[in-house]
Each structure stands twice: as C-alpha cells, then as structure tokens.
BALOBA-1460 file (C-alpha; in Angstrom, 3 decimals):
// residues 268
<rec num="1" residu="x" x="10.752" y="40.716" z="-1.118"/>
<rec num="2" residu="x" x="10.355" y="44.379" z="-0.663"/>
<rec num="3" residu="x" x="7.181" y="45.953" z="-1.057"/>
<rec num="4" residu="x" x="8.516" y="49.159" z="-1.739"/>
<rec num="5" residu="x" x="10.397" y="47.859" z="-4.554"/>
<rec num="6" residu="x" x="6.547" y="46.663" z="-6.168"/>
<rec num="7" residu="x" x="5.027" y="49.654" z="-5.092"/>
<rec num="8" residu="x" x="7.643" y="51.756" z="-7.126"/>
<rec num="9" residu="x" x="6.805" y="49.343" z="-9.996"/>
<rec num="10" residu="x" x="3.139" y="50.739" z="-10.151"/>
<rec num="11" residu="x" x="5.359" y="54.254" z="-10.294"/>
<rec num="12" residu="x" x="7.148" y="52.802" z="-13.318"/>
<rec num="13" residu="x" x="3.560" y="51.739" z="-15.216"/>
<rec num="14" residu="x" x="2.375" y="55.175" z="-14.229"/>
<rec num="15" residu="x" x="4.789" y="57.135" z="-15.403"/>
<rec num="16" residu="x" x="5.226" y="55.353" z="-18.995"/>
<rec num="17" residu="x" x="1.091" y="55.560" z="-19.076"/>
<rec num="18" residu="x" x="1.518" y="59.031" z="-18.060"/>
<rec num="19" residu="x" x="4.263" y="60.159" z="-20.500"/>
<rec num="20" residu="x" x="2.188" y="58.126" z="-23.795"/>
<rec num="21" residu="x" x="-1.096" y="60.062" z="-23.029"/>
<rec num="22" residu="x" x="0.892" y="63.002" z="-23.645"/>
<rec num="23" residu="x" x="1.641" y="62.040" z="-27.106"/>
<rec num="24" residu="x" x="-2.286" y="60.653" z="-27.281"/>
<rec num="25" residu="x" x="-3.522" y="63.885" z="-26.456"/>
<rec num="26" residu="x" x="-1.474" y="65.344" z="-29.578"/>
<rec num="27" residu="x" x="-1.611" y="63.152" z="-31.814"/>
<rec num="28" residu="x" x="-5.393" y="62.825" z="-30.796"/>
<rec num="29" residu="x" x="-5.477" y="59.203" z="-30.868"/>
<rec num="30" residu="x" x="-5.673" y="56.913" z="-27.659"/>
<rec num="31" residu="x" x="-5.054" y="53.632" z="-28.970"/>
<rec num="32" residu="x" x="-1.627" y="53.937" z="-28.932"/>
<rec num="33" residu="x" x="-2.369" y="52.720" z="-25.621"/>
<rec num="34" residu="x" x="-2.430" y="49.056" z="-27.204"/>
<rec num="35" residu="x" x="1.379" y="49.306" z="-28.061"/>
<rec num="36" residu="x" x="2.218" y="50.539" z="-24.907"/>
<rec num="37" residu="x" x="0.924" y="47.864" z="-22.889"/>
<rec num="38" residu="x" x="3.703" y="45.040" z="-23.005"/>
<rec num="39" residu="x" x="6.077" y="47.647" z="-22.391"/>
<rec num="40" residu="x" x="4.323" y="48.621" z="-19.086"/>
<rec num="41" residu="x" x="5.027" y="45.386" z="-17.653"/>
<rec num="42" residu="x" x="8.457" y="45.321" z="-19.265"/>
<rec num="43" residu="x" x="9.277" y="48.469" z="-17.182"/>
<rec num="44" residu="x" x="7.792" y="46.419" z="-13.748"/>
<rec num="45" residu="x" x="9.804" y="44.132" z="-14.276"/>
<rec num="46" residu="x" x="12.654" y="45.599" z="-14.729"/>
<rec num="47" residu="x" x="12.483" y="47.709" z="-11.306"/>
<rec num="48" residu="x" x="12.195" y="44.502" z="-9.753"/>
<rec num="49" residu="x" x="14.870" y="42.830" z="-11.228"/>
<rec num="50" residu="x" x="16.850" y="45.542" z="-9.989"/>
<rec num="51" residu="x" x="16.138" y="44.970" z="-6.167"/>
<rec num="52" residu="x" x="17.987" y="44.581" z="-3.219"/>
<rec num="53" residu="x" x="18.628" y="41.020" z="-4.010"/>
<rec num="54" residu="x" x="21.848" y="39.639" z="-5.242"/>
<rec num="55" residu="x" x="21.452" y="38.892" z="-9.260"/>
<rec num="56" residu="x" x="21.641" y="35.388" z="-10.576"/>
<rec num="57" residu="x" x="21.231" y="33.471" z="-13.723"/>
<rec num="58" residu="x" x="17.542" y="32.551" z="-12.917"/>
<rec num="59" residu="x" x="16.639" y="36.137" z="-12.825"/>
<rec num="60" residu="x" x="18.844" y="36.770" z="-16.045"/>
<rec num="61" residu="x" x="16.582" y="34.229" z="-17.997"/>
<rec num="62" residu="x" x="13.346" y="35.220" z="-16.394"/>
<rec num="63" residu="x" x="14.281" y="39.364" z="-17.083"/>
<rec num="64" residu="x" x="15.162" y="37.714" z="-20.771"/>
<rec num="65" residu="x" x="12.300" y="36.275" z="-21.476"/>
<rec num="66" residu="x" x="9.686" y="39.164" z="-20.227"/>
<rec num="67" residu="x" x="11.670" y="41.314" z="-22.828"/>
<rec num="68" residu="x" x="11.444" y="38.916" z="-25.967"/>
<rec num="69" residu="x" x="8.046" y="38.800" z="-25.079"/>
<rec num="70" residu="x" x="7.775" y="42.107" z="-24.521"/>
<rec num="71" residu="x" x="9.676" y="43.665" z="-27.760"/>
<rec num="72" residu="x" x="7.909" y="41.350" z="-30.283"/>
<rec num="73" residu="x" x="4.399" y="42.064" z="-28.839"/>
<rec num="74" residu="x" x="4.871" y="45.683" z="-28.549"/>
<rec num="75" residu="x" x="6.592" y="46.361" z="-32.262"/>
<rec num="76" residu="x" x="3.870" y="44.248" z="-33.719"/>
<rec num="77" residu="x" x="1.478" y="46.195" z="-32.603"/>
<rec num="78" residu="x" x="2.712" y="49.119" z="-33.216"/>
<rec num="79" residu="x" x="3.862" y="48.133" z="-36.615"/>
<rec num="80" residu="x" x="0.574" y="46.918" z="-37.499"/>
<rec num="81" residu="x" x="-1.427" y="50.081" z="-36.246"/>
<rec num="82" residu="x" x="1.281" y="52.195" z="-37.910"/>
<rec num="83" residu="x" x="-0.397" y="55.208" z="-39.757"/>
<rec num="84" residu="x" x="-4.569" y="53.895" z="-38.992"/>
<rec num="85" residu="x" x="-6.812" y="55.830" z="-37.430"/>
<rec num="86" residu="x" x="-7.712" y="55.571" z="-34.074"/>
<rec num="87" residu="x" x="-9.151" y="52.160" z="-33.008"/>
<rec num="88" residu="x" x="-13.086" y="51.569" z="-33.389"/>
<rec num="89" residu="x" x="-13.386" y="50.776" z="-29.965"/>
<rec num="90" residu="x" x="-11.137" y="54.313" z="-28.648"/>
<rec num="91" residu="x" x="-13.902" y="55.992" z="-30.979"/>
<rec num="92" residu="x" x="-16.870" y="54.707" z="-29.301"/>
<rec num="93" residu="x" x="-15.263" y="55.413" z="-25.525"/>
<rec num="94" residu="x" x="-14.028" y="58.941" z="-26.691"/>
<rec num="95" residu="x" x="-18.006" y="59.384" z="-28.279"/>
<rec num="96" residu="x" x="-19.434" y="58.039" z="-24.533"/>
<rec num="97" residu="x" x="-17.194" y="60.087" z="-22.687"/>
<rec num="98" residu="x" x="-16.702" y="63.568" z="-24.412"/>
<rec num="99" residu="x" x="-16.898" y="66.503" z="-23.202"/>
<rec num="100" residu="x" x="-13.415" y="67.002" z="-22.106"/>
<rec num="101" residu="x" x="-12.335" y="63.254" z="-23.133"/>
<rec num="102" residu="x" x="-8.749" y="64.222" z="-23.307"/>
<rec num="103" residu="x" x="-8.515" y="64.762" z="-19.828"/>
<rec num="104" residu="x" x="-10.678" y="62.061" z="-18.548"/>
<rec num="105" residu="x" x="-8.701" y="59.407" z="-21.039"/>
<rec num="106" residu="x" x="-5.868" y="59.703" z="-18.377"/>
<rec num="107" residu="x" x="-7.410" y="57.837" z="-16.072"/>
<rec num="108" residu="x" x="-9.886" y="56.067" z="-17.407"/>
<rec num="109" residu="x" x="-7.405" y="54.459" z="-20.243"/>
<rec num="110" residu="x" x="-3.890" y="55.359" z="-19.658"/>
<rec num="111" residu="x" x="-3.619" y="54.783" z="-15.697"/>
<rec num="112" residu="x" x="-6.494" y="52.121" z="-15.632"/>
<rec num="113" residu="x" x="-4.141" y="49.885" z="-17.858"/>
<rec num="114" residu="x" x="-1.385" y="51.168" z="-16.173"/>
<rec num="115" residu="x" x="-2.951" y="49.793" z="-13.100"/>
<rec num="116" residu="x" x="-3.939" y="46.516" z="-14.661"/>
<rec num="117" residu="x" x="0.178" y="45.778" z="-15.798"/>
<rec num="118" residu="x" x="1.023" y="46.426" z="-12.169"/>
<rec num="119" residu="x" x="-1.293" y="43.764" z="-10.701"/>
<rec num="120" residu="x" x="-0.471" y="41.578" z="-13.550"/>
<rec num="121" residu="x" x="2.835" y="41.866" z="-13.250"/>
<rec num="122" residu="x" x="2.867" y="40.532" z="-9.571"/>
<rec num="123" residu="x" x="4.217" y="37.524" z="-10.156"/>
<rec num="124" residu="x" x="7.771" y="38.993" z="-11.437"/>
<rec num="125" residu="x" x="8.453" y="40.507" z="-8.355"/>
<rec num="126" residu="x" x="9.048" y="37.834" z="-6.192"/>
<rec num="127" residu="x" x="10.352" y="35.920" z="-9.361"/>
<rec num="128" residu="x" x="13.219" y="38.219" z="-10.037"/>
<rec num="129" residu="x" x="13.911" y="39.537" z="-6.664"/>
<rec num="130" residu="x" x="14.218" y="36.331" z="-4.176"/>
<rec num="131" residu="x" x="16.888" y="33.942" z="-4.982"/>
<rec num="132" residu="x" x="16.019" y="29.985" z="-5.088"/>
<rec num="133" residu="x" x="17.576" y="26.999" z="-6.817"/>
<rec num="134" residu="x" x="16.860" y="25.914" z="-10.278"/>
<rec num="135" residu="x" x="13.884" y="23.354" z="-10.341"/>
<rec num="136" residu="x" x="11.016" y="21.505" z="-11.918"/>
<rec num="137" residu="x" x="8.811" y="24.716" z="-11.679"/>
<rec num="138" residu="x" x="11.233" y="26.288" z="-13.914"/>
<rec num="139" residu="x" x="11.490" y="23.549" z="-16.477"/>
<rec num="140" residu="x" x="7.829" y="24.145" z="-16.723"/>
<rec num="141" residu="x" x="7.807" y="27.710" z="-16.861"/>
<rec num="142" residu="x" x="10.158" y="27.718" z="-19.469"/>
<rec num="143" residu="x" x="7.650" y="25.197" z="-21.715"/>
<rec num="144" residu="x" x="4.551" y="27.031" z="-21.291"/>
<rec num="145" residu="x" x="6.147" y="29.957" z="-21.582"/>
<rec num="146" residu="x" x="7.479" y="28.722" z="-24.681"/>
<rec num="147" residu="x" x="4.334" y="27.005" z="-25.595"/>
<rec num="148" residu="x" x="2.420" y="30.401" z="-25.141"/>
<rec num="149" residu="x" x="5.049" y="32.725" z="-27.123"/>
<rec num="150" residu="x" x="4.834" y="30.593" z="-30.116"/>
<rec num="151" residu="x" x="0.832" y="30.335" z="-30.294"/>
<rec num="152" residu="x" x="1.012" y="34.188" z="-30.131"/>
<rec num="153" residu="x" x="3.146" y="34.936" z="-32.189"/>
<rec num="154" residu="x" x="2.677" y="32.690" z="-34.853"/>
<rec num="155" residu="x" x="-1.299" y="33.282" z="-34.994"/>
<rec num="156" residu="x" x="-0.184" y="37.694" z="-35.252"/>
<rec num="157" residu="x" x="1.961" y="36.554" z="-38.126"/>
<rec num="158" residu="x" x="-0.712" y="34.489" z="-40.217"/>
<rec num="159" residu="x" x="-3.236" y="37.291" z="-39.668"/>
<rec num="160" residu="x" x="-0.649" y="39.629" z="-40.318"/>
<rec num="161" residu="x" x="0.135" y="37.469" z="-43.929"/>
<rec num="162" residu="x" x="-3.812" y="37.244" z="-43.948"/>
<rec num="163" residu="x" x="-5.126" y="40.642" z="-43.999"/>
<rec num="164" residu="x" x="-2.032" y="41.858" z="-46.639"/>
<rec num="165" residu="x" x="-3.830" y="40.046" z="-49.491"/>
<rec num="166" residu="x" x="-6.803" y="42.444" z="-51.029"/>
<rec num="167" residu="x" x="-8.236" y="39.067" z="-52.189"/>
<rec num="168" residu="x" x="-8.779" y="38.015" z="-48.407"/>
<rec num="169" residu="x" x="-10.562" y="41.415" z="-47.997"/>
<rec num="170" residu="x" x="-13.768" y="40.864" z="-46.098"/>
<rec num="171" residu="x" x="-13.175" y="37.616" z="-45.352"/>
<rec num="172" residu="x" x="-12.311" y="35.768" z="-41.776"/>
<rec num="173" residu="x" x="-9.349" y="34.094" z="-41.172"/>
<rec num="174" residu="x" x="-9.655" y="30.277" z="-40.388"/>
<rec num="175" residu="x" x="-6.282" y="28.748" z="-41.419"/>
<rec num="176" residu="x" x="-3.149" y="27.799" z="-39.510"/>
<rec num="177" residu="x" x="-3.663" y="27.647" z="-35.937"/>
<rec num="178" residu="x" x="-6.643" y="30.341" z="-36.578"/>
<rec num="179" residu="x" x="-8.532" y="26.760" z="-37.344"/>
<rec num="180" residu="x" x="-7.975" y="25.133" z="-34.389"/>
<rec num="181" residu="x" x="-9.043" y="28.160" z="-31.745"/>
<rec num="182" residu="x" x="-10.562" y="32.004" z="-32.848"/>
<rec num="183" residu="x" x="-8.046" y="33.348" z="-30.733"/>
<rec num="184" residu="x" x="-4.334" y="31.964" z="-30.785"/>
<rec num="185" residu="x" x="-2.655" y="35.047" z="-29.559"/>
<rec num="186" residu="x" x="-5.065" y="35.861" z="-26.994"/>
<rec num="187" residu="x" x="-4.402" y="31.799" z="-25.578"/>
<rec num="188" residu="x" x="-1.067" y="32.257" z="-26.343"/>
<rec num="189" residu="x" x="-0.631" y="35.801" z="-24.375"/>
<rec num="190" residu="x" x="-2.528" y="33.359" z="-21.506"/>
<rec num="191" residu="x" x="0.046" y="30.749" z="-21.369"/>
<rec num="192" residu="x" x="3.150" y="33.207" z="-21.424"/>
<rec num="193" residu="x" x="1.454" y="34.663" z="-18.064"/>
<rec num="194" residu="x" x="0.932" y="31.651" z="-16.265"/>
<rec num="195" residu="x" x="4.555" y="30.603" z="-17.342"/>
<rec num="196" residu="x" x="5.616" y="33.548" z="-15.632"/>
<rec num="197" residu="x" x="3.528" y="32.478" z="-12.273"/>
<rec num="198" residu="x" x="5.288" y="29.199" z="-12.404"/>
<rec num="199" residu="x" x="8.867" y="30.957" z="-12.024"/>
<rec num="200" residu="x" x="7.421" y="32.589" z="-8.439"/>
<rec num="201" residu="x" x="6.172" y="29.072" z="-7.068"/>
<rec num="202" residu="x" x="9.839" y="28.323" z="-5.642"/>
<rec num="203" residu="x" x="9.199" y="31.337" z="-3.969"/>
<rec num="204" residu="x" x="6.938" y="30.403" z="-1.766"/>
<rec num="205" residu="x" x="5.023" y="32.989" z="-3.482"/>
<rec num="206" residu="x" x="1.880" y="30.971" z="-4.685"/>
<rec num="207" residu="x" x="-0.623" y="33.877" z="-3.825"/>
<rec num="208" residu="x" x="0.536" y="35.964" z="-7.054"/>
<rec num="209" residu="x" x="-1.565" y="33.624" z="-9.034"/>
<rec num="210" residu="x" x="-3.493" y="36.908" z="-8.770"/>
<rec num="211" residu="x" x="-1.882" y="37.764" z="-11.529"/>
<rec num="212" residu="x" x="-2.249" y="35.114" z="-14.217"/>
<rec num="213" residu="x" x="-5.874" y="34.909" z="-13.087"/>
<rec num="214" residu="x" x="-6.732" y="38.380" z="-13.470"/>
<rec num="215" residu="x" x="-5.622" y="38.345" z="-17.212"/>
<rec num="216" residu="x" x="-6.988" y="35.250" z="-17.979"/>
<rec num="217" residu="x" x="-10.168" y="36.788" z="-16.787"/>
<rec num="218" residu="x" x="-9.615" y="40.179" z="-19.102"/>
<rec num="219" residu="x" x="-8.531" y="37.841" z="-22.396"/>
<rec num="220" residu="x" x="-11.839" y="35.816" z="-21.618"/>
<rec num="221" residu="x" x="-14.467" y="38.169" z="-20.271"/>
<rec num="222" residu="x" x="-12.984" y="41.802" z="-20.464"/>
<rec num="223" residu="x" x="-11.092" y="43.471" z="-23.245"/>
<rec num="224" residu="x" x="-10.600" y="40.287" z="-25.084"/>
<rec num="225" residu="x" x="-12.736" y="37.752" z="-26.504"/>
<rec num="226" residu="x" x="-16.273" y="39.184" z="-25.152"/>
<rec num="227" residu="x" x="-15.512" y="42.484" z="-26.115"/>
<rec num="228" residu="x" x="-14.064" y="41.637" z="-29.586"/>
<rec num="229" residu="x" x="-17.406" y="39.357" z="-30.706"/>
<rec num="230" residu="x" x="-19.762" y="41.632" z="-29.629"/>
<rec num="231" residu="x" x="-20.178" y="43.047" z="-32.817"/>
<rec num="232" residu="x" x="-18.292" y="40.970" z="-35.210"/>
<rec num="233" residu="x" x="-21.160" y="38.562" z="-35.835"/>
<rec num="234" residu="x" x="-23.153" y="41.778" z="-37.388"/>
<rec num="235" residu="x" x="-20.462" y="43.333" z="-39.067"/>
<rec num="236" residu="x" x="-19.463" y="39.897" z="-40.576"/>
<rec num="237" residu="x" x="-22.067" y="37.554" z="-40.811"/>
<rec num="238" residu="x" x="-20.103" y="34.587" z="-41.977"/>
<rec num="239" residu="x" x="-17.637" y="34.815" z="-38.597"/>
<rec num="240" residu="x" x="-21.288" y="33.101" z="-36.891"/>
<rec num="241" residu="x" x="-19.663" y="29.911" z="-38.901"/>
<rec num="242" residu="x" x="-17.176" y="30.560" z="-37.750"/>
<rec num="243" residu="x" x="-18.163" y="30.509" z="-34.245"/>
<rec num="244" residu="x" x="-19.955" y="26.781" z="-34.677"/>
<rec num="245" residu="x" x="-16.890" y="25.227" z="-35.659"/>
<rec num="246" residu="x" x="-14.168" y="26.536" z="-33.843"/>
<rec num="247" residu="x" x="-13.243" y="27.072" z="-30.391"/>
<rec num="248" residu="x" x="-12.933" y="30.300" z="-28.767"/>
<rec num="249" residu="x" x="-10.164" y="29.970" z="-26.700"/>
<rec num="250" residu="x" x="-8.013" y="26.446" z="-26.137"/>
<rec num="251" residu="x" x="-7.452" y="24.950" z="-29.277"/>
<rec num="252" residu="x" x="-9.306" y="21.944" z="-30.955"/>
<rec num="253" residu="x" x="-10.293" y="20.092" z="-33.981"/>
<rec num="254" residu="x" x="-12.849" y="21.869" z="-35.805"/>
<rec num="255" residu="x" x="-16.078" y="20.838" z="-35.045"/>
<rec num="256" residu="x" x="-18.141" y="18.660" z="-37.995"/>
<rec num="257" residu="x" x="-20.804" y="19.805" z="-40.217"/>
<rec num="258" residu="x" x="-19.822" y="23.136" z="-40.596"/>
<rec num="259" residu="x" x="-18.274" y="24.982" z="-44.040"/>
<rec num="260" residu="x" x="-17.324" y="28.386" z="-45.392"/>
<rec num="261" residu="x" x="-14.639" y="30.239" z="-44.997"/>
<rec num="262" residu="x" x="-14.205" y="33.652" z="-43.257"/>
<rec num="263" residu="x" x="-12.290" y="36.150" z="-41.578"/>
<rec num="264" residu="x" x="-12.045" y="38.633" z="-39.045"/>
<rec num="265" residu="x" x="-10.213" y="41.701" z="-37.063"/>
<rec num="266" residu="x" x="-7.848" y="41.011" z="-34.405"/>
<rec num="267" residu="x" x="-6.765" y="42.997" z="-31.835"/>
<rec num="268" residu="x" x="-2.829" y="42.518" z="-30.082"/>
C-alpha cells in the first residue's frame, strides 16, 4: 500500500468539497453538501483503485460496487432535494455562525465532510490497491454489502412513495421496513460500510476498521439518528409512538401495546 496514494485521496475529497462550495456560495444554499457526500468517497476510491498495483477482478467488483452504491445514493438525494430550500438544519448552522458564514462554511461543512469521507473511506485503499486471492471474507462482504444496499435503498424508496401522497401529509411513516427499525437507510448505509471493511481483512489490513466504526458512530450519535430526533418529537408529537414501538436502529418486531400511526422527515 502506498500512503501517498491515500493521502492524494484526501486531495480528491478536498477538491470535489472545494469545487461544490463554490456552487453553495452562489446558489446560497449549503446542503447541497448532502448530495455530494457519496460521491466524495466515490472519488477516494477511485484514486486508489488506480494505484501502483496490478488490477484484478477483485478490485473490478469492489470499484463496482462503491459506484452502484455511490450513484443511487447520490441521485436520490439530489433528486429528492431538487428545487427545496436549504435544509433546516444548514439554516440553523448558517444562523449560529453568520457573520461571514459563506466563508467559514468551507471548512466547517464542505472540508469537515470532506475530511470525514477520507477517513471513512480507509478501508478501500488497501482493498483496491493490494492484490489477494478470492475468499470467505469476500463472500461475506459481498452479503452484507448486499444486505445493507437493499435496506437503504428500499426504506429511501417507501419514504420517497410516502411523502408523494398529500393524504400522508403530517403523518410518520411506519410501514415496510420503516416498521421494523426508524431508520432503514441509516442501518442500511451501516452495513454497506462494514461490507466494505470485510473486503480489506485479506489484507492484513484489520486496523481500517477505523473506518466502519467511525460512521457507525456518526449514523448513531452524530449527524444521524441523535441529531435527526432531537426535535422531531416536538415538531411531531405522534413520532413519541413511534419511538415506543419501534427500534431505532437494527431492525425488530414492533414492540406490543403500542398504536397510531405516524410519520416523519428523513434525511439521505
């Protein structure tokens, strides 16, 4: 593995991050950040796959799969945020950090999650770049992987089906696999990472788990499910219903003794 060849990933996430904050700043919306993030990591990983190691089909299947992943996240989002104003939660940082919030959203948004791909990404390096025979670590880095893409995006495509009704206006969404965890994509988005890990075990590259950790810890405690039911429960008051009979994160059965029916916002 070369370390120059991850360090000029983190030039790749920067200069992506860099190039989309241009367009924030004129368009005067940052959370076109949100579509930009799978493609951050798409970019890592492509440096890497283009390293000084000789290709083979593992790499071909593991550069494959970051892009499906990569391409359906990224055009949902931006499909989905197509033509809305800037994000409630891009309002409240731009209120807490103006004056001069244009300038300091560089860093603090655009090179922050530009950083956060990077380190994320870790695991692809090794992954794509050092050569090792096909193996029971990729058999199971194929299923989870698989596992994880369709939990994610089958849960963006019910909410998606959801929220296009007026009729389901106001309410919270609590059918398909939204029934068995609050957060499908967000578990599924979880699973696709450590998928990834598995492919850089053979590698002898078992300290990356740095990577699947840290955004397990970001989906759980971060930008994810803390920071999305902060508010909700005032906003909507039947989501704390919600809440009682459904799991946050892994899915289960819904809990007993619990009834209505709600709905709620969903980020990526």
């Amino acid at each position: 593995m070369s370390l120059s060849l991850y360090v000029l990933g983190l030039v790749s996430t920067l200069g992506l991050a860099t190039v989309t904050w241009v367009v924030s700043v004129l368009k005067r919306d940052v959370s076109i950040v949100d579509g930009l993030w799978a493609l951050m990591l798409l970019a890592a990983a492509t440096v890497y796959a283009t390293g000084p190691e000789p290709d083979t089909r593992r790499t071909t299947l593991i550069l494959t799969l970051v892009v499906l992943w990569a391409v359906r996240l990224s055009g949902h989002i931006i499909h989905r945020n197509w033509g809305e104003p800037e994000d409630r939660r891009y309002r409240d940082i731009r209120q807490k950090y103006e004056p001069n919030f244009a300038w300091k959203s560089l860093g603090i948004i655009f090179w922050f999650q530009a950083g956060l791909a990077w380190l994320i990404s870790m695991p692809l390096w090794p992954a794509l770049t050092v050569p090792v025979d096909w193996g029971t670590f990729d058999v199971l880095a194929v299923m989870v992987w698989t596992v994880g893409m369709t939990f994610e995006g089958i849960g963006d495509w019910q909410l998606s089906r959801f929220k296009a009704d007026p009729e389901n206006h106001g309410k919270v969404m609590d059918r398909g696999v939204w029934r068995y965890t609050r957060h499908p994509n967000y578990f599924g988005e979880c699973l696709i990472w450590w998928g990834f890990y598995f492919f850089a075990i053979p590698t002898g590259a078992w300290w990356t788990v740095v990577g699947p950790l840290l955004l397990t810890y970001m989906l759980l405690k971060f930008s994810g499910v803390t920071l999305l039911e902060q508010t909700i429960v005032e906003r909507r008051p039947a989501y704390r219903a919600y809440i009682a009979r459904t799991n946050a994160f892994i899915p289960g059965p819904p809990k007993q003794g619990t009834c209505g029916s709600i709905s709620r916002k969903q980020t990526s």
